[in-house]
N, C-alpha and C positions, 0 to 999 in steps of 0.2 A: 485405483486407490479408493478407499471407502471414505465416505463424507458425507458424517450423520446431519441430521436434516431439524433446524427446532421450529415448532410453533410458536413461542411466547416471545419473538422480536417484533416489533410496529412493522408493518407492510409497507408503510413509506419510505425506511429503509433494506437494505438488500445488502448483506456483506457479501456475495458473490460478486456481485457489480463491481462494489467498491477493490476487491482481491485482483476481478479482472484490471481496474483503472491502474491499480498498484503496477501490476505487470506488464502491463502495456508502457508507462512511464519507466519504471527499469528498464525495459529493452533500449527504448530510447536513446537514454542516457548510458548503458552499456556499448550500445553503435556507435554514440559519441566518444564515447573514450578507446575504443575498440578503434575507430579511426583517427585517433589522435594519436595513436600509439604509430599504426601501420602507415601514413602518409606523414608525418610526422607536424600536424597543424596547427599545436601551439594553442588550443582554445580551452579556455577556461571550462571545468568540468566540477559542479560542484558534488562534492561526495559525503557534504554534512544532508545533501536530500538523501541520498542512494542510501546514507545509515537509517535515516529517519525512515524512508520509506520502509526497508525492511524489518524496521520494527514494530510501525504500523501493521503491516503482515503477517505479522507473529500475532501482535494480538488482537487480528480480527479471526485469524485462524483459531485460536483458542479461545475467546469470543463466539466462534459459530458453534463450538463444542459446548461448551459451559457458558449460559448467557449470565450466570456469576461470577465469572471471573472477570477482574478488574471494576469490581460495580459501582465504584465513585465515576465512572466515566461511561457515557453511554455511546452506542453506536453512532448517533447523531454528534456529538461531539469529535469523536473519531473523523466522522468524515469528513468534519470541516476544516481538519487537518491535512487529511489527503489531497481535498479539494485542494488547498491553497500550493500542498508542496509538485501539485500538480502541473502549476501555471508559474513556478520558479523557474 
């Protein structure tokens, strides 16, 4: 898959990073429900993050293409979203 590459975001953030954090934390929360399903466990699974996060996802993904799109919101902002729905 091609995945153009921009100069003009701060180096102190890294949307790759953050895409990885994303998908690492889906998997997570997919095994948990994946085994909630198959052993039948009964544990609370929250699927208002699994939304959020994938839509975080979308728009850091089109965020790393067009660093104008969504421009009232900056990457740094973004991430302090991720960060949090990280540790829900």
């Amino acid at each position: 898959m091609l995945s153009p590459r921009l100069t003009n975001i701060a180096a102190s953030t890294s949307i790759p990073a953050l895409l990885t954090d994303i998908d690492l934390k889906l998997m997570e929360l997919a095994n948990d429900l994946y085994n909630n399903v198959v052993f039948s466990l009964n544990r609370q699974i929250n699927s208002v993050a699994i939304n959020d996060l994938l839509n975080y996802k979308r728009i850091l993904r089109y965020k790393y293409c067009n660093s104008d799109y969504a421009s009232p919101f900056t990457v740094e902002m973004i991430a302090s979203r991720v960060k949090l729905l990280n540790y829900k």
